[in-house]
N, C-alpha and C positions, 0 to 999 in steps of 0.2 A: 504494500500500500504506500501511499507518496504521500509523507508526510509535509509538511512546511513549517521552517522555523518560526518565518513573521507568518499570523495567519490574514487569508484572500482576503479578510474584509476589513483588516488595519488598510492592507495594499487599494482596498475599493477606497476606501473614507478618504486616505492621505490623496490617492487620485482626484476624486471630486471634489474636493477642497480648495485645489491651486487652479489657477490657471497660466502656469510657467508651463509652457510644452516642452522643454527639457526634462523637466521633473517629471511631469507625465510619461515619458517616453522611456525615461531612470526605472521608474515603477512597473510599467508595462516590461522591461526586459528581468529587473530582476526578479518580481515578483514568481514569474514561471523559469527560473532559470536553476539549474543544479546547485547554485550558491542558499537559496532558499528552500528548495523541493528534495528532502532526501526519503531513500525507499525506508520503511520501516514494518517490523509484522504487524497485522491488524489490530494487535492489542495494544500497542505504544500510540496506533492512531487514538484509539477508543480514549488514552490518557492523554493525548494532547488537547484532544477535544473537550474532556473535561476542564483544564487547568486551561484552555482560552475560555471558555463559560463562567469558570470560576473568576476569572481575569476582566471580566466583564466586556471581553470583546462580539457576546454573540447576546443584546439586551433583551432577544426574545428566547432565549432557553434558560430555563429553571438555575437558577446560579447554587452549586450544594457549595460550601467550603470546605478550603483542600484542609489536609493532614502540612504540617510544617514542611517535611520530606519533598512531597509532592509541589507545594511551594514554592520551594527553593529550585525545586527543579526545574518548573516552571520560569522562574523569572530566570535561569540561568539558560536557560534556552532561546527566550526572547533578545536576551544582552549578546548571545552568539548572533540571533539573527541578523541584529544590530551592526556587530563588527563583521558579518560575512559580508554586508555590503562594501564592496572592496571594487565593483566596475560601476560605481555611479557616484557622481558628483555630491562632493560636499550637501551643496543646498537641499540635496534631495533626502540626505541620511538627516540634515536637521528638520526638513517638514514633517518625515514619516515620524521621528522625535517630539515633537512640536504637536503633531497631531495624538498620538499617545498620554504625553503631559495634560491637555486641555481636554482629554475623555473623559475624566471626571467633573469635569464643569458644566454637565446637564445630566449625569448619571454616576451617583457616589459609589456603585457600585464596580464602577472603572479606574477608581483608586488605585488599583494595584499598577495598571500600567504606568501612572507617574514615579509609581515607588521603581520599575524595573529601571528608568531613569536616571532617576535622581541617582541609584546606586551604580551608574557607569563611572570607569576610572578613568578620568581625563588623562592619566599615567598613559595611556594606550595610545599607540599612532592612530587607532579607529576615530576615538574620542578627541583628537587635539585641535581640530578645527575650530576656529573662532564662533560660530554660527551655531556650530554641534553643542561648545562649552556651554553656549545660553542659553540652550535650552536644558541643559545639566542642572545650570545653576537654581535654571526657572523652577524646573521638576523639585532643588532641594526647598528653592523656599517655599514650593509650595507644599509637602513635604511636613516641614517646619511649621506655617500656618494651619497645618490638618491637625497635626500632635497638640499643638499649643491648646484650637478648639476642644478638642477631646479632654484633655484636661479640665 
């Protein structure tokens, strides 16, 4: 089964959101391209699926919460997907960024994907782009202003 590290409908959202036809074009090659799409047995799909629903990228399926494990593993698959973007322009790894950070901002339930953000290590050649970093920083403060409320 063909699994994908960023799932279809970050890559739909971040697409019809911009109107840069560079970035479009960024998204259109990676989104289907071996850097995103790897084979997996059908039961690693059945968990991917869960921890994108849990992740609150799919707003119409049942969201269960994960186990910490599951989690982690989770957001460590998203931060890959992230840094596999390696054939597409700066501006486009910061929209699909950008677009993730700001999912929570009409659906609290898509919190996590700011947290897979905010926890990227600007240490990393993936991460060092000026554009990339502000959206880093955006993800921490926002992040920050989530904990702060909670409290």
């Amino acid at each position: 089964v063909r699994c994908h590290l960023l799932p279809n409908c970050l890559g739909a959202k971040a697409w019809s959101t911009t109107v840069d036809p560079e970035i479009k074009q960024d998204l259109e090659q990676f989104m289907y391209s071996s850097a995103n799409i790897v084979l997996q047995p059908k039961a690693v799909n059945l968990l991917h699926s869960r921890e994108e629903a849990a992740f609150g990228f799919y707003p119409w399926r049942a969201r269960q919460p994960l186990a910490e494990p599951e989690r982690a593993a989770g957001t460590a698959r998203f931060r890959k997907g992230l840094e596999s973007m390696t054939d597409v322009r700066e501006k486009t790894r910061a929209h699909v960024m950008r677009t993730m950070v700001t999912a929570g901002d009409d659906r609290p339930d898509a919190q996590h994907q700011c947290e897979v953000v905010a926890g990227c290590d600007m240490r990393k050649s993936a991460f060092r782009n000026r554009d990339v970093k502000q959206e880093i920083l955006e993800a921490r403060r926002r992040r920050g202003a989530a904990l702060t409320r909670r409290a």
